[in-house]
Every structure is written in structure tokens, then in C-alpha cells.
C-alpha positions as CSV (number, residue, x, y, z in Angstrom):
1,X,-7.8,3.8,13.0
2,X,-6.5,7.7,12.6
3,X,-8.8,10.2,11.8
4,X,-7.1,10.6,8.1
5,X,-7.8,6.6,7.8
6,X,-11.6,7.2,8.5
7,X,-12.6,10.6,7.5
8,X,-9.8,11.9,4.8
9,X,-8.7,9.3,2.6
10,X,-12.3,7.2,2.1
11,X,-13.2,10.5,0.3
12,X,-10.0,11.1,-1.6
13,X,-10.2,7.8,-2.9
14,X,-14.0,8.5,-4.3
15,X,-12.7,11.8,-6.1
16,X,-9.5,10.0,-7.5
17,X,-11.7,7.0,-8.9
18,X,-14.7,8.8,-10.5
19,X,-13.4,7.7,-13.8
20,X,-14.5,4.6,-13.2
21,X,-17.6,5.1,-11.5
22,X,-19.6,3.2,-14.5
23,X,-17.5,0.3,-14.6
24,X,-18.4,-0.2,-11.4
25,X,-21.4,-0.1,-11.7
26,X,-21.9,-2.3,-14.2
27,X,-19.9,-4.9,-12.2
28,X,-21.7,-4.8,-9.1
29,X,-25.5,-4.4,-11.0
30,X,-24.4,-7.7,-12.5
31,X,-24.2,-9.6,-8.6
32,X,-26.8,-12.3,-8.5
33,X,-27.9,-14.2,-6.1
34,X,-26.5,-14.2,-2.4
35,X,-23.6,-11.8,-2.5
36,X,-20.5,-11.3,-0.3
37,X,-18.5,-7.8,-0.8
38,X,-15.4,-8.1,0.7
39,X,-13.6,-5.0,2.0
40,X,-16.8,-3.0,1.2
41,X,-15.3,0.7,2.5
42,X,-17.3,3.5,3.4
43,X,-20.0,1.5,1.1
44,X,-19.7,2.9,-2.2
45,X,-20.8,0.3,-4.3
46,X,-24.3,-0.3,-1.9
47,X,-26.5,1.8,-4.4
48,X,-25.7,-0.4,-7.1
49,X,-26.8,-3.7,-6.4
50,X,-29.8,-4.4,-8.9
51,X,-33.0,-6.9,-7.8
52,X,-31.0,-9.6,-9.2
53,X,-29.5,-10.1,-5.7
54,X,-31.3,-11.7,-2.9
55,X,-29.0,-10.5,0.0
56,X,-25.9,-8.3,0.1
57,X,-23.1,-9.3,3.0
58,X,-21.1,-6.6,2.8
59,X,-17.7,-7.0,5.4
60,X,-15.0,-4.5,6.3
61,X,-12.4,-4.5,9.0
62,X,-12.8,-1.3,9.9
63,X,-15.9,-0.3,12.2
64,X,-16.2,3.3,11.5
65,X,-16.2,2.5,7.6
66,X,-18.4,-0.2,8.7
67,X,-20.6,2.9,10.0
68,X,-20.3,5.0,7.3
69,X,-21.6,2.4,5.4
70,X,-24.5,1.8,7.6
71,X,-25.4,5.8,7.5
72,X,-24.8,5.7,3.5
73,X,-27.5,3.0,3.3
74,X,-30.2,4.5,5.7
75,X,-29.7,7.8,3.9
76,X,-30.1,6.1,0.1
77,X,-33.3,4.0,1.6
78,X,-34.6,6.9,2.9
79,X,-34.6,8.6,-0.7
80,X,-35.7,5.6,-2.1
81,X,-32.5,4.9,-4.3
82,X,-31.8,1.1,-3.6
83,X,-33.3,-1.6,-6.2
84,X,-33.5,-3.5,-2.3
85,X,-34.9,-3.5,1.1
86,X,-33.2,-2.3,3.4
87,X,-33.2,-5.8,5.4
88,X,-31.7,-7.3,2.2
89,X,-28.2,-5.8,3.2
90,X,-26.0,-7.3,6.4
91,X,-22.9,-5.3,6.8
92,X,-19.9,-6.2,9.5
93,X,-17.0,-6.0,10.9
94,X,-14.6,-8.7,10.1
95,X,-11.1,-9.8,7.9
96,X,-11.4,-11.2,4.3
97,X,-8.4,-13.8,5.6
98,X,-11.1,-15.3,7.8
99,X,-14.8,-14.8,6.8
100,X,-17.0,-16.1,9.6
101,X,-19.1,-18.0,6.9
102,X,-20.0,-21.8,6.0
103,X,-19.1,-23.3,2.9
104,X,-20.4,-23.3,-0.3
105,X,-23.0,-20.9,0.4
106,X,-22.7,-17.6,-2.0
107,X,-23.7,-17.3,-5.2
108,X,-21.4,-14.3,-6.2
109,X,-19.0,-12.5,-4.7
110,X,-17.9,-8.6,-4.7
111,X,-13.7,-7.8,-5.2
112,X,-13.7,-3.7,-6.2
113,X,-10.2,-2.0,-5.4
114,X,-9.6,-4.1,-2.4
115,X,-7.0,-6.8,-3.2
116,X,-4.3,-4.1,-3.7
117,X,-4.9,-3.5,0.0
118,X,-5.7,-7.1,1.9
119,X,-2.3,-8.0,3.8
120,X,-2.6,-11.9,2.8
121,X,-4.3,-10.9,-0.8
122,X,-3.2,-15.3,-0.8
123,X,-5.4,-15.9,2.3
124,X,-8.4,-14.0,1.0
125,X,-8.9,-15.3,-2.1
126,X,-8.7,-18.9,-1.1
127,X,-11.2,-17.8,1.7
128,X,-13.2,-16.7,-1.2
129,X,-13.1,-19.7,-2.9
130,X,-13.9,-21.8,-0.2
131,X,-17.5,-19.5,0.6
132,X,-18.4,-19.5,-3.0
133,X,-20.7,-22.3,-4.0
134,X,-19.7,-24.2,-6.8
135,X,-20.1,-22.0,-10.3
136,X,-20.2,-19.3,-7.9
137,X,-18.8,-16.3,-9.6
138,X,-16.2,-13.1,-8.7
139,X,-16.7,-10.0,-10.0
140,X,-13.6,-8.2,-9.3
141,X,-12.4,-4.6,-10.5
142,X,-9.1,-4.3,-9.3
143,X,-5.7,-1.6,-9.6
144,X,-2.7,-4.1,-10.4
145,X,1.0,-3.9,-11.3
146,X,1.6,-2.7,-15.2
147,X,2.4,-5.1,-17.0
148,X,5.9,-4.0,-17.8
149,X,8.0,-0.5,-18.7
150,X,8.8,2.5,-16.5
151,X,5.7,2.6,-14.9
152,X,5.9,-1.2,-13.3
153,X,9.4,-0.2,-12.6
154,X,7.9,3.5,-10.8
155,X,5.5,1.3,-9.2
156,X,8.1,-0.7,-7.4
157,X,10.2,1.9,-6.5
158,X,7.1,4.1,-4.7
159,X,5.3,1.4,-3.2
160,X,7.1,1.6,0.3
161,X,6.2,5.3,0.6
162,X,2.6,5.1,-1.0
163,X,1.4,2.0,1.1
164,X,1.7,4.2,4.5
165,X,0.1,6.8,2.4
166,X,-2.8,4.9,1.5
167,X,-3.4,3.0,4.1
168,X,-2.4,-0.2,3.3
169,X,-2.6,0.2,-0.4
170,X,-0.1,-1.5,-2.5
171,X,0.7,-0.4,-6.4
172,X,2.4,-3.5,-7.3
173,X,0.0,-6.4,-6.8
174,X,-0.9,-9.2,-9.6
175,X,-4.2,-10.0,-8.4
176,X,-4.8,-12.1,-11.6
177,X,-2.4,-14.5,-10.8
178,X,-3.6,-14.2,-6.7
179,X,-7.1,-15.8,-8.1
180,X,-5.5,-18.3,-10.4
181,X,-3.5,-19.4,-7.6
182,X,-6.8,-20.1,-5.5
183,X,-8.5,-22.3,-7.6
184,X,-10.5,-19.7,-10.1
185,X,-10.9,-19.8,-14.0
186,X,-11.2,-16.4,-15.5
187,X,-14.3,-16.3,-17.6
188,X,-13.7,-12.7,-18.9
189,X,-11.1,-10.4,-17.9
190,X,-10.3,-6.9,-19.6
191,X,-7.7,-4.6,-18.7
192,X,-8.4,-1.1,-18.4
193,X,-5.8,2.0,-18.7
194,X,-7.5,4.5,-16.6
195,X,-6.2,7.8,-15.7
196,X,-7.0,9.1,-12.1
197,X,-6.1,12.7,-11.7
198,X,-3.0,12.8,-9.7
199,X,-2.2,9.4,-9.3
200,X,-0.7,8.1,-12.8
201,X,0.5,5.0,-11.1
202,X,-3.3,3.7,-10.1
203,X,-4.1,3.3,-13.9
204,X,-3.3,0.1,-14.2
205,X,-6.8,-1.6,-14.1
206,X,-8.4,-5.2,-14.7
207,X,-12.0,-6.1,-14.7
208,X,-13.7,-9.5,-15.0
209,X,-15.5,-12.6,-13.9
210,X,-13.8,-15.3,-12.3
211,X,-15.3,-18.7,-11.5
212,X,-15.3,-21.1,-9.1
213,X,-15.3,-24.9,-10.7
């Protein structure tokens, strides 16, 4: 990775999502159980796991976010702002497409602004699916294609110069229909309009539970 993969636009990112720093929260507080967090970043969301979860997998294909993570988590036990123990959390290196784990054997699992990213979003979910026990739930919170007007059309039209840009990140994905497609039932999904300074076309936002029957 470049040094503006690992060190400039981790941080960018954080600024240009603070508006919806309380939804996620409240999505990943709500984690039960034995948790996987797929493409967990520089580990933003690790501070807001509630007692509710047993043990936090947290996976990433990138090693230096992997130890940025790491240092984010020694540094927030050290202050004594994690609901866990430290040896509650196990993060790696390793692909969504092919998680190293056995069947049926999460109880929730973590999707937060990674899907718009994931080069076989297809691949992942299913991969999901298939680590998930059944009832197992995903909590996802996720930047998706509008649903129609100038802006889907905008969308489109940027997407080949953003995704260098952003490292992967694509405007026009329909995550939505990527779980359906894998096998999920949405048991609540909202869609959220937020509005990121400088980046209009990110505001596109859906937020929900999906399950695994």
C-alpha cells in the first residue's frame, strides 16, 4: 500500500463521516454475541462494541491498517475506554472474499462503509452468509447508489475517477440487493440522506439488520 492509502486517506475518511458518527455507534453497540467486522480499517468502530459481545474478529486486508488498529486498541485499553478486555478482540490480516473461518459459527456480523469498497462485494457477502450461524444477524451501514435523479446519474459518471481516489471506493454500488442476492432477509433497513462536507455524492446512506434464515 502507498503512503496516502495508509496514512492520508484513513483520516480523511474519519473527518468526511463525522456526521454519522452516532449511527455508528448505535449499530455496532448493538453486536451480540461472537462478532466478525469485516473490512475493519484503521479500527474505528473498536471503542463501540458494548459487553453484549463475547469476542470481536475484526479482519482487514491491509496490515498497516491492521496495525493501526492494534495501536488504536492498546491506546483505548490503556485509558480504560473499551466495555471489553483487551483479549476479547482478535484482529487480522485477511480478504472478506475468503474468510479463514468454519461454518455457522458467528452470532453477528459487522458491514460499516466497506461493501462500496470489496472488489467481489458478491463473493463477500455469500462468505458472510456462510460464517453466520443460522438467525445470525448483519448489521450493515453502508454508502450506496441514489436511488434515481442527477445524482445516481453524477455517480456513474465520477465513479472511474473517484475509485482510484479512494482507494477502491465505489459510489455506485446496491449493496441492498448484494445481500438479497446472498441469501439474507432484511429485518429493518432505513435509508439515510447524509451530507459529508465535500463529498455530496457519499450521502446516499442505508442502515439495517439483515438476517440469515
Amino acid at each position: 500500500m502507498s503512503f496516502y492509502e495508509d496514512k492520508i486517506f484513513p483520516y480523511a475518511l474519519d473527518i468526511a463521516l463525522v456526521g454519522i458518527k452516532q449511527a455508528r455507534k448505535d449499530l455496532i453497540s448493538s453486536a451480540e454475541g461472537r462478532i466478525l467486522e469485516i473490512g475493519m480499517g484503521n479500527g474505528a468502530n473498536l471503542a463501540h462494541y458494548s459487553d453484549k459481545a463475547d469476542e470481536v474478529v475484526g479482519i482487514e486486508p491491509c496490515a498497516a491498517m491492521v496495525e493501526m488498529a492494534s495501536g488504536r486498541l492498546d491506546k483505548l485499553h490503556q485509558k480504560s475506554k473499551l466495555k471489553l478486555k483487551r483479549e476479547q478482540y482478535d484482529l487480522q490480516v485477511g480478504s472478506g472474499e475468503e474468510l479463514p473461518y468454519d461454518d455457522n459459527s458467528f452470532d453477528s456480523a459487522i458491514a460499516c462503509l466497506v461493501f462500496c469498497t470489496i472488489p467481489n462485494a458478491d463473493k463477500a457477502a455469500a462468505e458472510m452468509h456462510r460464517v453466520l450461524k443460522p438467525g445470525g444477524k448483519v448489521l450493515f451501514l453502508e454508502h450506496v447508489h441514489a436511488k434515481s435523479g442527477l445524482k445516481r446519474h453524477v455517480q456513474n459518471w465520477v465513479n472511474p475517477i473517484w475509485k482510484p481516489l479512494a482507494c477502491g471506493c465505489n459510489l455506485n454500488r446496491d449493496t441492498k440487493t448484494v445481500f438479497s442476492n446472498a441469501g439474507f432477509d432484511n429485518e429493518t433497513i432505513d435509508e439515510i440522506n447524509h451530507h459529508p462536507m465535500l463529498l455530496p455524492l457519499f450521502s446516499s446512506v442505508i442502515r439495517g439488520v439483515a438476517i440469515k434464515r
